[in-house]
C-alpha positions in Angstrom: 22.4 -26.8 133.8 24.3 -29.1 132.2 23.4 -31.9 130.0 22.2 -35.2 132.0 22.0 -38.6 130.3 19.8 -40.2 132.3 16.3 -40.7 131.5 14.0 -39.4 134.6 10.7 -41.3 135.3 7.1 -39.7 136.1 8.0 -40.7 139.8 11.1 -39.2 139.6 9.8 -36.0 139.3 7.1 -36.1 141.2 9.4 -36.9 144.3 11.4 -34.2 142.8 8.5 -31.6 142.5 8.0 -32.6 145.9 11.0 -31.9 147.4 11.2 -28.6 146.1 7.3 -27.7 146.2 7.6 -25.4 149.0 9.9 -22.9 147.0 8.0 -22.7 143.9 5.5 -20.1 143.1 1.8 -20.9 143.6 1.3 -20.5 140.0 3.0 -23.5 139.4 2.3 -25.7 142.2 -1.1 -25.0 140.7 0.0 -26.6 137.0 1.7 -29.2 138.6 -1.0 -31.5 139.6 -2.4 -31.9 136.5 1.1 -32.1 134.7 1.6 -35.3 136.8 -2.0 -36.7 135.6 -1.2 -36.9 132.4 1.8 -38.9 129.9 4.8 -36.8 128.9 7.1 -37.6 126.7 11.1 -38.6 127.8 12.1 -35.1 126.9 9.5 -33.3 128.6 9.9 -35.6 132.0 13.7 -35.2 131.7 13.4 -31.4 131.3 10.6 -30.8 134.1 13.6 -33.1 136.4 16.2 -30.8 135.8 14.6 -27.9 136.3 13.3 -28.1 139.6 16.7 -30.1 140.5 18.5 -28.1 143.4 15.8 -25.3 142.9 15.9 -24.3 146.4 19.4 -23.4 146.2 19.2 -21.0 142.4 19.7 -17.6 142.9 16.5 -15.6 142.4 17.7 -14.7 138.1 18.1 -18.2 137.8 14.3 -19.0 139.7 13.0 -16.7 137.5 14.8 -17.9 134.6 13.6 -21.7 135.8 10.0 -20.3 136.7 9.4 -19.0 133.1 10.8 -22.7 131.5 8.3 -24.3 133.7 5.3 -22.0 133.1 6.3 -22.9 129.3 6.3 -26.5 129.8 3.5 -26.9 132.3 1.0 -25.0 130.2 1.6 -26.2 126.8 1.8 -29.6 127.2 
């Protein structure tokens, strides 16, 4: 993933997560409704974007790769 110089907005990613809810684990979708509860910082929101950007279409290394970021991110935040 390359590096993106746009700053994303909370409703950004939630139509984002939305878009790509289907493909993600259960595990996550789980995390995600309380992740989008609460105030993130830019970096977090940005990262959280770009990561389930085009997730549908990353090979299943690159899910799992993605998965663990999120699992990261979601839980510790």
């Amino acid at each position: 993933m390359g590096e993106c110089k746009i700053d994303h907005s909370k409703e950004d990613v939630q139509k984002k997560y939305e878009s790509q809810k289907e493909f993600l684990p259960q595990e996550i979708q789980a995390s995600f409704s309380k992740f989008l509860e609460e105030e993130h910082t830019q970096d977090i929101l940005n990262e959280v974007f770009h990561l389930l950007k085009k997730y549908d279409l990353a090979d299943e290394k690159e899910k799992e790769e993605r998965n663990n970021r999120l699992k990261l991110v979601l839980n510790n935040v």
